[in-house]
N, C-alpha and C positions, 0 to 999 in steps of 0.2 A: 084310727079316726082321721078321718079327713080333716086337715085344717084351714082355719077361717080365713076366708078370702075378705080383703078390706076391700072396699068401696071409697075410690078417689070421685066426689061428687063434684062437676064441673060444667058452666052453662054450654060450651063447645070443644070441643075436640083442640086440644092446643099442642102442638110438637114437643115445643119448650117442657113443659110441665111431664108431658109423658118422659122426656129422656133423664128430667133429675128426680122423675119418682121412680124411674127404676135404680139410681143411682143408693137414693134414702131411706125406701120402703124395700125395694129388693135386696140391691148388695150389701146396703149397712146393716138391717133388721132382718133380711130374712123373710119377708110377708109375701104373701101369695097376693096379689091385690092386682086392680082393674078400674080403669078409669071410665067411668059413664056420665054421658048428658040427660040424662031420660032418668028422673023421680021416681018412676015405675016399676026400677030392674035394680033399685036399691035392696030389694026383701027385708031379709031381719040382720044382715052384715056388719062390720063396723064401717062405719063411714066416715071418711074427711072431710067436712066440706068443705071444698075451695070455690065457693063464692060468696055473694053477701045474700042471698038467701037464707030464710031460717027454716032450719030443717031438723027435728026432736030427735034428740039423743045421739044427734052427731056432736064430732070435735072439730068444731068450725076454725078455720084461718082465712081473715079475708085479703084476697090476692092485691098484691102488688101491679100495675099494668104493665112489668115489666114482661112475665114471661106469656102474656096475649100481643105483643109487637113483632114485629118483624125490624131487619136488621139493625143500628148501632147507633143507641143515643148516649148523648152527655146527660148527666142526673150529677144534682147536687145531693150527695149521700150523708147522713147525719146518723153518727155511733151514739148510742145509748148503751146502758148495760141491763144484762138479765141473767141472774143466776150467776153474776160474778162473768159471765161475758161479755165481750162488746158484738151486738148486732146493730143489724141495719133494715130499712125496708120496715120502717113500724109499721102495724096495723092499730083499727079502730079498739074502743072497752069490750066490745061484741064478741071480739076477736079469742077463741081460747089460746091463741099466743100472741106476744105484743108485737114480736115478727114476723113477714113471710118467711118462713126456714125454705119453702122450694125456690121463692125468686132469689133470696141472700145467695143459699148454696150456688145455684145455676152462675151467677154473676161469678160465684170466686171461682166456681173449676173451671166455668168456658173462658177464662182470662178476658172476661169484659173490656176490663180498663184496658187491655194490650191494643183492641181495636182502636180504639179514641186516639186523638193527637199527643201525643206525647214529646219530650227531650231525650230523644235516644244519643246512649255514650258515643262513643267514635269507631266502634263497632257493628252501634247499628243495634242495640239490646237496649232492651226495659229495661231497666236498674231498678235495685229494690225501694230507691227513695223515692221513687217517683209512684210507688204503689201504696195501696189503701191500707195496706196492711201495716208495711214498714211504716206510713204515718200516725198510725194509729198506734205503734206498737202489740200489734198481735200475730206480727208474724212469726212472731216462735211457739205459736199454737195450733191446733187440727182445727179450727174454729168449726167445719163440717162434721165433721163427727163426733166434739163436742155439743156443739145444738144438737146433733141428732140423739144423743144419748138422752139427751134431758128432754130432749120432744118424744122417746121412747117411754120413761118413767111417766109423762103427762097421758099418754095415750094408754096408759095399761091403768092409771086410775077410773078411765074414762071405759075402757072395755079389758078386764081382766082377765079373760080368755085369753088373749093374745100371749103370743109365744116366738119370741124373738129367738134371733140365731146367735150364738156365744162366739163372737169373733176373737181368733188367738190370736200374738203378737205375733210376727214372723217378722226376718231382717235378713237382707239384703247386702254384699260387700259386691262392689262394683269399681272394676279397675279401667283405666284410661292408658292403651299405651299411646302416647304422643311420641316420644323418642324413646326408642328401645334401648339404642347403643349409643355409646359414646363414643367408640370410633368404629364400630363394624358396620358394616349398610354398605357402605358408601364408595361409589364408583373411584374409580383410580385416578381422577383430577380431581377427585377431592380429597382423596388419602393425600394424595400427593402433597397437596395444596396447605390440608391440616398440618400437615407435619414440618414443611417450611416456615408456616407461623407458630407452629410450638419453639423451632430456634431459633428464627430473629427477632420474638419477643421473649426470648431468653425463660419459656414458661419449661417448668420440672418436667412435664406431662409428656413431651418427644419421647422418652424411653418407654414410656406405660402405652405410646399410642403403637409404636412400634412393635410391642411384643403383641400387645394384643392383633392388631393386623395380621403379626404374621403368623399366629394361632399357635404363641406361648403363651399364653396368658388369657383369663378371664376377663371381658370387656365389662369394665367396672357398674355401668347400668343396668347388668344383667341379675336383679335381685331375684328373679321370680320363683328360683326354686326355694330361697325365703319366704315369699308371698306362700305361694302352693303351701310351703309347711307348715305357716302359722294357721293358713285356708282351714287346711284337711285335720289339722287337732283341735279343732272347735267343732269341726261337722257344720263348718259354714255355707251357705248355697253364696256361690259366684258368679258374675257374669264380666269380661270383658272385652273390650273395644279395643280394635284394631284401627288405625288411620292407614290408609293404601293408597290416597292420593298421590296428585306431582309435590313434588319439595318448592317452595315457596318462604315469603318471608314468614310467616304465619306456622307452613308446616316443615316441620323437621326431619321427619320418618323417611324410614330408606325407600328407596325402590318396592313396589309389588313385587320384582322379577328377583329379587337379592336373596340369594339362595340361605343366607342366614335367617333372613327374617321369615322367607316363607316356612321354615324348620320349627321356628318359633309358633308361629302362629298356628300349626299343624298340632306341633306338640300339647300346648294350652287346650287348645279347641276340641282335642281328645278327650278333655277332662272336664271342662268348664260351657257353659253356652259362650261362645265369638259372634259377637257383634258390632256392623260398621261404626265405625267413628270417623262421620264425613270430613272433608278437609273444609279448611275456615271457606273457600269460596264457594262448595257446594251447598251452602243451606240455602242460595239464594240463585244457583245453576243445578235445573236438574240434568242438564246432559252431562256435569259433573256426577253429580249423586249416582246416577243409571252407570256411569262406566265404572268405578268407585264398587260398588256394589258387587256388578259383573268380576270384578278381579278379585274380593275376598271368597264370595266362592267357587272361582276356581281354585283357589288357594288349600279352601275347607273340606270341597270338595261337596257340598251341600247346599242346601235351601239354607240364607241367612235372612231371618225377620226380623231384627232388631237393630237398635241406632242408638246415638248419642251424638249430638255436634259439637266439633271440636268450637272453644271458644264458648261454648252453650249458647252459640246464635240460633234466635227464634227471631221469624216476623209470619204472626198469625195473621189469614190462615193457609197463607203462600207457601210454607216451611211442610207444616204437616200434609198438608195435602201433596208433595211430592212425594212424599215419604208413600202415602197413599196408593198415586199410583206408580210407585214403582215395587209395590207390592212388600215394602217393612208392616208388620203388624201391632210393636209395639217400640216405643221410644223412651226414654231414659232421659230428656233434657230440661224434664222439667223443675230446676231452680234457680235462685238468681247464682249469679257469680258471684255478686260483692256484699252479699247477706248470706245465713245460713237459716233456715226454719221451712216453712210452708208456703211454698208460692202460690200454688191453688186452693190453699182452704185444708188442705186431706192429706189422708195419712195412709191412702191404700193406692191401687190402680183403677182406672176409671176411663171408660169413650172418650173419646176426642170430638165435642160437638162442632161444627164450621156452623158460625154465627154467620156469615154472609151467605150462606147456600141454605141456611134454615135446616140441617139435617147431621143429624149421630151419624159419624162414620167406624169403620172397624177400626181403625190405628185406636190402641191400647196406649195410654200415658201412664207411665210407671213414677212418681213425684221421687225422685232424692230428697235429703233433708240437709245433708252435709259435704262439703266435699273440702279436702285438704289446702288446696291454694287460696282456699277461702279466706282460712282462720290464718295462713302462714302470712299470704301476699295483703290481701285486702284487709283484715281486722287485725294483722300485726298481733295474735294472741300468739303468747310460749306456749310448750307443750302439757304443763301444767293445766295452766287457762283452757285449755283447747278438750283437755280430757274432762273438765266439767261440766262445758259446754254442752260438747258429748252426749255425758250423761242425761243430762236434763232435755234432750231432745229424745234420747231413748224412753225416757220414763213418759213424757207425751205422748209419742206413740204405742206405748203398753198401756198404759193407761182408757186408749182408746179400742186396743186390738186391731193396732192398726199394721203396717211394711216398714221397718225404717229400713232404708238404704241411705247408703256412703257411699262418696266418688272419693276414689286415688289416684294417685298416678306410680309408678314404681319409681320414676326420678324425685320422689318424694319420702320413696323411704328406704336412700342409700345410707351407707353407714359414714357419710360425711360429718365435717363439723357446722356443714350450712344448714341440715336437715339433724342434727344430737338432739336425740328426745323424740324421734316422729314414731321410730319402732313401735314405742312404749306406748305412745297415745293409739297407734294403730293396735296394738296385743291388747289396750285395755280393752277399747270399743270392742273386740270380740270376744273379748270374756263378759263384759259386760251386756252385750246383747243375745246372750243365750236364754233363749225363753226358759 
């Protein structure tokens, strides 16, 4: 039997509104559904209505003027709670919800507030305190597919027929290599050079650089066939990033042409998806990005459609639309650096809409939830702290059937006494995130 196509009732054709109801009503629920201005071609369907019209035996929400505008205002946003949430965008008594859930939603994933003026760090990034979320404290929520759950149980009172889609948990480990090695990469004025300042600053390390150079000895940041092995005994799905730009104060990574590192990156990419990890200047130079790009697959030897920026520099919607046209299809940079939780609202993958061009484009945003520099550099948590952090972000995301993904780095989980205890939180998080 064919099933029920919902009826999104709307007085005009709005852009906005089509791309977070395929967002809400498609990817989260499952519904066949179709948005109409014409009364006439509602038949006997379930119907939303999104206007202030009254229309029998719909489930009215009346809209917000956010998603009938065109591009990028300031609003004074006021949290309320409902069902133990905090939403925004109240509507009238009329209204079968006290929120817009399509204009709320649209506002958190297209990163609204990122447009507006803001106090960007010294990098040039939204920080988490300067968003609506962190002020409110709800950013360690899926606040989008929470509403939409509870906007799921209200709509199936309303039309029992409906038959939503049972989204599973699925999780993500996502690695960052920034610096591979600790002294292999590196051109011969810089071995050189390393190694004169291991002995006139009288550091231990002169012998351990040496043997490694000269290929006695294993280059001490070289964890990955511990990565790989804790990877593949979980039955973890992987992805990581390669940085292949110039070396800078920002990036580390050796040469594209460094016959170690391209071995490295060969090796990995035989097993896992390799994807760019632009160098900190390219989120904001695409003839950086374009040449960057060009050298990981020649490296791969393949088509690479994926990203992550190094630094997690974002300035929307300059940033993605490189990515755009330089033909990436999905990106990985979506969370803050100096928080860990939900930057966009969600807990899955979702379009990347450009608020200033008025239009869904194809680049796929993949949201992370956590990443290790996070909890180490910025929230100063031990590894204790950190693993139940962890936890309680994983259970968010099952809770909704949603992607949790983690960012690493491998100089994160050496067997030093700087990083004692990071293994452990990394082996929990993958025992703990098996569905």
């Amino acid at each position: 039997m064919e099933p029920l196509q919902v009826k999104i009732f709307t007085r005009k054709s709005l852009p906005r509104l089509n791309y977070i109801a395929s967002i809400i009503i498609g990817d989260i629920l499952g519904l066949n559904w179709e948005i109409v201005t014409d009364k006439r071609k509602l038949g006997r369907h379930p119907v939303i209505n999104y206007s202030s019209e009254s229309i029998t035996g719909s489930f009215r929400i009346d809209p917000d003027p956010l998603l009938s505008e065109t591009g990028v205002n300031k609003r004074e946003i006021i949290i309320s709670q409902w069902k133990n949430l905090p939403v925004f965008f109240q509507t009238t008594t009329v209204s079968d919800l006290p929120f817009d859930i399509f204009a709320a939603s649209f506002w958190m994933v297209t990163r609204y507030e990122e447009y507006l003026d803001f106090q960007p760090d010294e990098h040039g990034r939204f920080t988490a305190s300067s968003s609506l979320a962190c002020s409110n404290k709800f950013l360690g929520l899926p606040v989008v597919d929470m509403w939409v759950k509870e906007f799921a149980m209200m709509l199936l009172k309303k039309f029992p027929t409906l038959a939503f889609r049972r989204n599973e948990f699925k999780a993500l480990v996502t690695i960052d290599i920034d610096v591979p090695f600790a002294y292999l990469g590196r051109n011969l004025f810089r071995s050189i050079g390393g190694l004169v300042r291991d002995f006139t600053a009288g550091k231990g390390n002169a012998a351990d650089r040496y043997h490694v150079v000269s290929k006695d000895k294993k280059d001490p940041y070289e964890v990955f066939d511990y990565i790989i092995e804790k990877i593949s005994a979980t039955v973890s799905e992987a992805a990581f990033f390669f940085s292949v730009g110039e070396h800078s104060k920002f990036d580390k990574n050796p040469s594209w042409k460094n016959e170690e590192y391209r071995l490295l990156i060969g090796r990995i990419a035989d097993r896992f998806t390799a994807g760019l990890h632009p160098s900190y200047f390219a989120a904001t130079r695409y003839q950086l990005l374009e040449s960057e790009l060009a050298h990981l697959k020649s490296i791969v030897n393949r088509e690479v459609t994926s990203s992550r920026f190094h630094f997690l520099r974002l300035k929307l919607p300059e940033t993605y639309r490189s990515l755009v046209n330089a033909g990436i299809t999905e990106d990985y940079s979506m969370c803050y650096h100096d928080e860990p939780g939900f930057r966009a609202g969600i807990a899955r993958p979702y379009l990347f809409y450009d608020l200033l061009a008025e239009k869904e484009t194809c680049l796929r945003i993949v949201p992370f939830q956590v990443m290790d520099v996070t909890l180490y550099e910025y929230k100063h948590l031990d590894p204790a702290s950190s693993k139940e952090l962890i936890q309680r972000l994983i259970g968010e995301v099952r809770k909704v059937g949603g992607l949790f993904v983690s960012l690493w780095h491998n100089t994160s989980l050496l067997d030093t006494p700087e990083w004692q205890g990071w293994r452990e939180v990394f082996e929990s998080m993958l025992h703990d995130q098996q569905a």
